[in-house]
C-alpha positions as CSV (number, residue, x, y, z in Angstrom):
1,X,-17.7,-10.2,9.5
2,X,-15.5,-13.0,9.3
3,X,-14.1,-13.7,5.7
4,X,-13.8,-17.1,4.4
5,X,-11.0,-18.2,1.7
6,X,-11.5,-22.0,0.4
7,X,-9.8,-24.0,-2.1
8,X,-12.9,-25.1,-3.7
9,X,-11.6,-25.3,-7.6
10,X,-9.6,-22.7,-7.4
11,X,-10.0,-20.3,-4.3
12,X,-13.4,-19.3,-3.0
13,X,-13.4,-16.1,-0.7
14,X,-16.9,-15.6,1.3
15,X,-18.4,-13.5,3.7
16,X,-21.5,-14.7,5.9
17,X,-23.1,-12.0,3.4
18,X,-22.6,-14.2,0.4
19,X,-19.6,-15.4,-1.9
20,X,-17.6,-12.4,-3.1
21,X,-14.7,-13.8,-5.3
22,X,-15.3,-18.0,-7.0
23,X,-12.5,-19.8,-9.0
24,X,-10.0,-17.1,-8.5
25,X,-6.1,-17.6,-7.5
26,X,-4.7,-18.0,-3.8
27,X,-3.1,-14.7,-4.0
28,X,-6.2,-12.5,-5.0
29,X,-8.5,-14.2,-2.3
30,X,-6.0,-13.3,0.2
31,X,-5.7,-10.1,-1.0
32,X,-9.5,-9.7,-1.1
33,X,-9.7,-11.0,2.1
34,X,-7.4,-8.4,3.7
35,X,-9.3,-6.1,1.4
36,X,-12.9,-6.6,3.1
37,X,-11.3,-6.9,5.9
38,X,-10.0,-3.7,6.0
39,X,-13.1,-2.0,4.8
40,X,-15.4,-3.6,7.7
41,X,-13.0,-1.9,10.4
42,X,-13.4,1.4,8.8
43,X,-10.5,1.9,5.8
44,X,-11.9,3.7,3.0
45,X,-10.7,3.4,-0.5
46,X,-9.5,6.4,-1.9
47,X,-7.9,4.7,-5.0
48,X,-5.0,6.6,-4.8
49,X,-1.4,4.5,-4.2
50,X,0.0,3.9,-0.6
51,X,2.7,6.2,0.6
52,X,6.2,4.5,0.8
53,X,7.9,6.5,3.6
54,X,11.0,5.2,2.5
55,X,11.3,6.8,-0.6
56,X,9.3,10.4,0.4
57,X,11.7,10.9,3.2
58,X,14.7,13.6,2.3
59,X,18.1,13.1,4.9
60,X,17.8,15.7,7.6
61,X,20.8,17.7,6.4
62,X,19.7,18.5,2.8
63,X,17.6,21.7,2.6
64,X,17.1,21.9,-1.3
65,X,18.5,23.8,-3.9
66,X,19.5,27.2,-1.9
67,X,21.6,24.7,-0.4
68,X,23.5,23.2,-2.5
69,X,23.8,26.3,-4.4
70,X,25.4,27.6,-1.3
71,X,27.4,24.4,-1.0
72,X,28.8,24.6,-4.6
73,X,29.8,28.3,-4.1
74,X,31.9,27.5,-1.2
75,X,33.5,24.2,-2.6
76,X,34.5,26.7,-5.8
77,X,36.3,29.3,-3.4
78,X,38.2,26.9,-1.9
């Protein structure tokens, strides 16, 4: 299903199924565009945010609290 965006007073996004989004602004037809898109090649919406890796990823060497329990033990032998 190819998905249409025009600048037809404002933005127009359609769909050979009918117009989906009239008078709206560049950057919501795009992202409705990428939205049906998505949808037609099988994505389902589960409404909940995406996942940034970035910030879910821990560094390798840190195991949690035991650890740096441990850590702080050693560092207040010293």
């Amino acid at each position: 299903m190819p998905v249409k965006v025009r600048k037809v007073d404002g933005y127009r996004v359609s769909t050979p199924g009918g117009v989906k989004a009239k008078s709206t602004t560049k950057a919501k037809a795009e992202r409705q565009r990428r939205l049906l898109e998505g949808v037609e090649r099988g994505w389902k919406p589960t409404g909940k945010p995406a996942v940034d890796l970035r910030k879910k990823r821990k560094h390798h060497s840190f195991g949690g609290a035991a650890q740096m329990k441990e850590r702080a033990e050693k560092l207040l032998k010293r």
